[in-house]
C-alpha positions, 0 to 999 in steps of 0.5 A: 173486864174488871171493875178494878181496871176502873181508874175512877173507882180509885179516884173514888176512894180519896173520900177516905182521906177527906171525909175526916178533914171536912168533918174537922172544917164543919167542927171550926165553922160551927164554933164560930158562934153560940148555941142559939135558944132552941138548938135542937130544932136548928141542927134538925133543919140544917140536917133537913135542908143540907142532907136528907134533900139530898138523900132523897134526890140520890136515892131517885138518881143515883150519882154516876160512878164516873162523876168526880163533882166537878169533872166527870167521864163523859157519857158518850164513848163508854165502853160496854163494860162502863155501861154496866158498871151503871147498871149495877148501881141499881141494887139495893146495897148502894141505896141503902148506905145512902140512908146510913150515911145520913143517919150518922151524918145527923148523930155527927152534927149532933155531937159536933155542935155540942162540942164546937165551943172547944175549938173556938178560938180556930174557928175563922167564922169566930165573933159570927152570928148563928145563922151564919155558921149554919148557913156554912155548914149547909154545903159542907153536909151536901159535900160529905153527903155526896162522898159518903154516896159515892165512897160506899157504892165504890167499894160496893162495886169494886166488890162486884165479881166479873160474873155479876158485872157480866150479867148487869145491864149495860144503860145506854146514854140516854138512860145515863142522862136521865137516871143517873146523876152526872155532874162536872165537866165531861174532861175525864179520859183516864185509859183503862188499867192494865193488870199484869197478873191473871186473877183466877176467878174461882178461889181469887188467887194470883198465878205467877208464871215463872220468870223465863230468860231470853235465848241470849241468857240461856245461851250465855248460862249453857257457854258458861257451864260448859267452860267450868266443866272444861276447865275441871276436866283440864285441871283433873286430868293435867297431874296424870299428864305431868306424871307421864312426862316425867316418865317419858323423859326418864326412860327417854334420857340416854346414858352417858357412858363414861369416854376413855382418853387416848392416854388412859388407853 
Protein backbone atom coordinates (compact mmCIF):
# COMPACT_ATOMS: atom_id res chain seq x y z
CA UNK A 1 0.00 0.00 0.00
CA UNK A 2 0.55 3.82 -0.66
CA UNK A 3 -0.16 6.71 1.26
CA UNK A 4 -1.86 8.24 -1.57
CA UNK A 5 -4.60 5.54 -1.56
CA UNK A 6 -5.55 7.51 1.66
CA UNK A 7 -8.78 9.27 0.99
CA UNK A 8 -8.37 11.48 4.08
CA UNK A 9 -4.75 12.76 2.99
CA UNK A 10 -6.67 14.57 0.23
CA UNK A 11 -9.17 15.76 2.34
CA UNK A 12 -6.35 17.32 4.32
CA UNK A 13 -5.38 19.18 1.84
CA UNK A 14 -8.68 21.77 1.32
CA UNK A 15 -6.48 23.78 4.00
CA UNK A 16 -5.07 25.32 1.20
CA UNK A 17 -8.05 26.63 0.21
CA UNK A 18 -9.31 27.85 3.49
CA UNK A 19 -6.26 29.03 5.28
CA UNK A 20 -6.59 32.23 2.98
CA UNK A 21 -10.26 32.92 3.77
CA UNK A 22 -9.97 32.54 7.46
CA UNK A 23 -7.04 34.80 7.30
CA UNK A 24 -9.41 37.13 5.38
CA UNK A 25 -11.95 36.64 8.39
CA UNK A 26 -9.30 37.21 11.27
CA UNK A 27 -8.42 40.87 9.08
CA UNK A 28 -12.74 41.65 9.26
CA UNK A 29 -12.70 40.87 12.99
CA UNK A 30 -9.83 42.66 14.16
CA UNK A 31 -10.96 46.00 12.35
CA UNK A 32 -13.86 45.79 14.34
CA UNK A 33 -12.25 48.01 16.94
CA UNK A 34 -9.11 50.55 17.64
CA UNK A 35 -5.94 49.61 18.66
CA UNK A 36 -5.84 49.65 22.26
CA UNK A 37 -2.81 51.61 24.64
CA UNK A 38 -0.24 48.84 24.43
CA UNK A 39 -1.06 46.75 21.39
CA UNK A 40 1.89 45.08 21.54
CA UNK A 41 1.39 43.12 24.51
CA UNK A 42 -2.42 42.41 23.56
CA UNK A 43 -1.19 40.78 19.99
CA UNK A 44 1.66 38.70 22.33
CA UNK A 45 -1.21 37.07 24.48
CA UNK A 46 -3.59 36.57 22.13
CA UNK A 47 -0.92 34.70 20.28
CA UNK A 48 0.05 32.97 23.56
CA UNK A 49 -3.42 32.00 24.57
CA UNK A 50 -4.78 31.05 20.64
CA UNK A 51 -1.53 29.32 19.18
CA UNK A 52 1.50 28.70 21.12
CA UNK A 53 -1.02 26.71 23.96
CA UNK A 54 -1.82 24.88 21.32
CA UNK A 55 1.65 24.38 19.54
CA UNK A 56 2.62 22.98 22.88
CA UNK A 57 -0.17 20.42 23.23
CA UNK A 58 0.36 19.41 19.25
CA UNK A 59 3.97 18.94 19.80
CA UNK A 60 3.06 16.14 23.05
CA UNK A 61 0.23 14.62 20.94
CA UNK A 62 0.26 15.09 17.62
CA UNK A 63 -3.18 15.22 15.95
CA UNK A 64 -3.87 12.09 14.06
CA UNK A 65 -3.72 12.22 10.30
CA UNK A 66 -7.62 10.69 10.09
CA UNK A 67 -8.99 13.57 12.36
CA UNK A 68 -10.80 16.15 10.19
CA UNK A 69 -12.01 18.41 13.82
CA UNK A 70 -15.13 17.69 13.77
CA UNK A 71 -15.49 13.91 12.29
CA UNK A 72 -12.62 11.61 12.40
CA UNK A 73 -11.85 7.66 10.95
CA UNK A 74 -12.33 5.63 13.78
CA UNK A 75 -9.57 3.99 15.72
CA UNK A 76 -10.84 0.55 15.62
CA UNK A 77 -10.75 -1.45 12.35
CA UNK A 78 -7.86 0.42 10.78
CA UNK A 79 -6.02 -1.52 8.86
CA UNK A 80 -2.00 -2.47 9.28
CA UNK A 81 -1.22 0.25 6.87
CA UNK A 82 -3.34 3.08 8.60
CA UNK A 83 -1.81 2.01 11.63
CA UNK A 84 1.82 3.19 10.28
CA UNK A 85 0.73 5.75 8.82
CA UNK A 86 0.47 7.04 12.66
CA UNK A 87 3.63 5.86 13.36
CA UNK A 88 5.19 7.92 10.93
CA UNK A 89 3.98 11.27 12.67
CA UNK A 90 6.62 10.45 15.05
CA UNK A 91 9.60 12.14 12.95
CA UNK A 92 10.71 15.46 13.37
CA UNK A 93 9.90 17.09 10.03
CA UNK A 94 6.00 17.16 11.25
CA UNK A 95 7.10 18.78 14.50
CA UNK A 96 8.94 21.08 13.21
CA UNK A 97 6.57 22.76 10.78
CA UNK A 98 4.56 22.95 13.78
CA UNK A 99 6.95 25.50 15.20
CA UNK A 100 7.13 27.29 11.87
CA UNK A 101 3.66 27.69 11.55
CA UNK A 102 3.47 29.25 14.60
CA UNK A 103 5.92 31.49 14.09
CA UNK A 104 4.60 32.92 10.96
CA UNK A 105 1.23 32.87 12.46
CA UNK A 106 2.55 35.52 15.04
CA UNK A 107 4.22 37.76 12.19
CA UNK A 108 0.61 37.49 10.19
CA UNK A 109 -1.06 39.00 13.50
CA UNK A 110 1.17 41.11 13.72
CA UNK A 111 0.61 42.91 10.19
CA UNK A 112 -2.92 42.07 10.32
CA UNK A 113 -3.56 44.03 13.24
CA UNK A 114 -1.83 47.01 11.78
CA UNK A 115 -3.77 47.07 8.90
CA UNK A 116 -7.20 45.82 9.97
CA UNK A 117 -8.37 49.96 10.13
CA UNK A 118 -8.25 49.47 5.98
CA UNK A 119 -11.21 47.10 6.20
CA UNK A 120 -13.37 48.49 8.75
CA UNK A 121 -16.24 49.65 7.40
CA UNK A 122 -16.69 45.22 6.35
CA UNK A 123 -15.78 44.23 9.71
CA UNK A 124 -19.45 42.70 10.97
CA UNK A 125 -17.82 43.36 14.69
CA UNK A 126 -17.49 47.17 13.65
CA UNK A 127 -18.45 49.91 16.83
CA UNK A 128 -17.07 46.59 19.21
CA UNK A 129 -14.89 47.00 22.23
CA UNK A 130 -11.18 45.36 21.87
CA UNK A 131 -11.60 42.89 23.98
CA UNK A 132 -14.31 41.60 21.97
CA UNK A 133 -12.14 41.49 18.58
CA UNK A 134 -9.27 39.64 20.42
CA UNK A 135 -11.55 37.38 22.21
CA UNK A 136 -12.92 36.41 18.34
CA UNK A 137 -9.73 36.04 16.89
CA UNK A 138 -8.62 33.51 19.57
CA UNK A 139 -10.44 30.47 17.82
CA UNK A 140 -9.61 31.72 14.64
CA UNK A 141 -5.59 31.32 15.29
CA UNK A 142 -6.57 27.69 17.22
CA UNK A 143 -8.48 26.71 13.80
CA UNK A 144 -5.45 28.16 11.57
CA UNK A 145 -2.96 26.67 14.03
CA UNK A 146 -4.81 22.97 13.60
CA UNK A 147 -4.82 23.22 9.69
CA UNK A 148 -1.30 24.43 9.20
CA UNK A 149 -0.78 21.22 11.68
CA UNK A 150 -2.34 19.12 9.96
CA UNK A 151 -2.00 20.63 6.07
CA UNK A 152 2.30 20.21 6.61
CA UNK A 153 2.40 16.83 8.21
CA UNK A 154 -0.08 15.92 5.15
CA UNK A 155 1.96 16.63 2.56
CA UNK A 156 5.07 15.26 4.84
CA UNK A 157 3.59 11.99 4.41
CA UNK A 158 1.98 11.77 1.29
CA UNK A 159 5.81 12.25 0.44
CA UNK A 160 6.62 9.26 2.23
CA UNK A 161 8.09 6.43 -0.06
CA UNK A 162 6.09 2.74 0.26
CA UNK A 163 9.79 1.50 1.89
CA UNK A 164 9.61 3.98 4.73
CA UNK A 165 5.74 3.38 5.41
CA UNK A 166 6.63 -0.32 5.36
CA UNK A 167 9.28 -0.07 8.02
CA UNK A 168 7.44 2.71 10.43
CA UNK A 169 5.77 1.11 13.22
CA UNK A 170 2.26 0.52 13.08
CA UNK A 171 0.40 1.83 16.83
CA UNK A 172 -2.07 0.10 18.16
CA UNK A 173 -5.61 1.62 19.42
CA UNK A 174 -4.50 1.94 22.64
CA UNK A 175 -1.63 3.83 21.61
CA UNK A 176 -3.64 6.06 19.22
CA UNK A 177 -5.94 6.94 22.05
CA UNK A 178 -3.24 7.84 24.21
CA UNK A 179 -0.46 9.79 21.68
CA UNK A 180 -2.35 10.85 19.28
CA UNK A 181 -4.97 13.79 19.07
CA UNK A 182 -8.52 12.20 17.70
CA UNK A 183 -10.92 14.75 17.69
CA UNK A 184 -14.41 14.45 15.96
CA UNK A 185 -16.96 12.13 15.43
CA UNK A 186 -15.82 8.48 14.55
CA UNK A 187 -18.37 8.48 11.20
CA UNK A 188 -15.31 8.69 8.46
CA UNK A 189 -15.48 5.03 6.42
CA UNK A 190 -14.36 6.67 3.08
CA UNK A 191 -13.02 2.93 1.09
CA UNK A 192 -9.65 3.19 0.10
CA UNK A 193 -8.36 4.54 -3.54
CA UNK A 194 -7.94 2.22 -6.18
CA UNK A 195 -4.80 3.28 -8.46
CA UNK A 196 -5.27 2.19 -11.93
CA UNK A 197 -1.56 2.57 -13.04
CA UNK A 198 1.43 0.35 -11.27
CA UNK A 199 3.92 3.19 -9.83
CA UNK A 200 7.51 1.60 -10.44
CA UNK A 201 8.81 2.45 -7.17
CA UNK A 202 12.68 3.09 -8.13
CA UNK A 203 12.51 6.18 -10.83
CA UNK A 204 8.64 6.85 -10.09
CA UNK A 205 7.29 6.73 -13.40
CA UNK A 206 3.90 5.23 -14.78
CA UNK A 207 4.00 1.89 -17.05
CA UNK A 208 1.18 1.88 -19.33
CA UNK A 209 0.19 -1.49 -20.67
CA UNK A 210 -0.88 -1.04 -24.35
CA UNK A 211 -4.58 -1.22 -24.90
CA UNK A 212 -5.52 -4.87 -26.10
CA UNK A 213 -8.72 -5.33 -27.95
CA UNK A 214 -11.40 -8.00 -27.19
CA UNK A 215 -11.23 -11.34 -29.36
CA UNK A 216 -14.73 -10.01 -30.87
CA UNK A 217 -12.50 -6.71 -32.05
CA UNK A 218 -9.89 -8.56 -33.31
CA UNK A 219 -11.94 -11.19 -35.12
CA UNK A 220 -13.89 -8.35 -36.62
CA UNK A 221 -10.32 -6.54 -37.79
CA UNK A 222 -9.18 -10.06 -39.24
CA UNK A 223 -12.98 -10.40 -41.51
CA UNK A 224 -12.40 -7.04 -42.32
CA UNK A 225 -8.84 -7.47 -43.71
CA UNK A 226 -9.34 -10.34 -45.35
CA UNK A 227 -12.60 -8.78 -47.47
CA UNK A 228 -10.39 -5.84 -48.74
CA UNK A 229 -7.81 -7.94 -49.63
CA UNK A 230 -10.79 -10.16 -51.70
CA UNK A 231 -12.16 -7.66 -53.04
CA UNK A 232 -8.73 -6.24 -54.42
CA UNK A 233 -7.80 -9.63 -55.98
CA UNK A 234 -11.70 -9.52 -57.47
CA UNK A 235 -11.12 -6.11 -58.95
CA UNK A 236 -7.33 -6.87 -60.05
CA UNK A 237 -8.08 -10.01 -61.68
CA UNK A 238 -11.86 -9.06 -63.11
CA UNK A 239 -10.13 -7.07 -66.69
CA UNK A 240 -8.24 -10.31 -67.60
CA UNK A 241 -11.32 -11.93 -67.25
CA UNK A 242 -13.06 -9.53 -69.42
CA UNK A 243 -10.45 -9.84 -72.12
CA UNK A 244 -10.75 -13.62 -72.11
CA UNK A 245 -14.27 -13.65 -72.72
CA UNK A 246 -14.13 -11.40 -75.19
CA UNK A 247 -11.61 -13.68 -76.85
CA UNK A 248 -13.36 -16.68 -76.27
CA UNK A 249 -16.41 -15.44 -77.95
CA UNK A 250 -14.68 -14.01 -80.98
CA UNK A 251 -13.04 -17.25 -81.97
CA UNK A 252 -16.46 -19.19 -80.74
CA UNK A 253 -18.62 -17.09 -83.07
CA UNK A 254 -19.46 -19.27 -86.55
CA UNK A 255 -19.37 -17.97 -89.81
CA UNK A 256 -22.04 -17.32 -91.50
CA UNK A 257 -21.69 -18.09 -95.19
CA UNK A 258 -23.67 -16.61 -97.35
CA UNK A 259 -27.20 -19.26 -98.68
CA UNK A 260 -27.69 -19.25 -102.49
CA UNK A 261 -31.36 -19.28 -103.59
CA UNK A 262 -33.01 -21.74 -105.64
CA UNK A 263 -33.35 -18.93 -108.24
CA UNK A 264 -29.97 -17.98 -108.24
CA UNK A 265 -28.89 -21.83 -108.72
Amino acid sequence: MTARREPLLWLQLLSIGLIPLEVLLLRLVLAGADLGPVPAIERLLTWGVAVLAPTLALWQRPADWGSLLLLQRPLRGRNQQQRQLSGLQKEVVPRASLLIGSVALLVILWWIDQSAVLVIDMSPLKGSSRLITLLTSIPILALLTWQWHQLSQTIWLLSQSDDALSQATALSEDELRIERLCLGLSLLSIPELEIQQPINASNGTATIEPKQGTEKEQRAELDADIGERDSSTTSSSHPHGEQADATGSEQSEPENPTESTPGAE
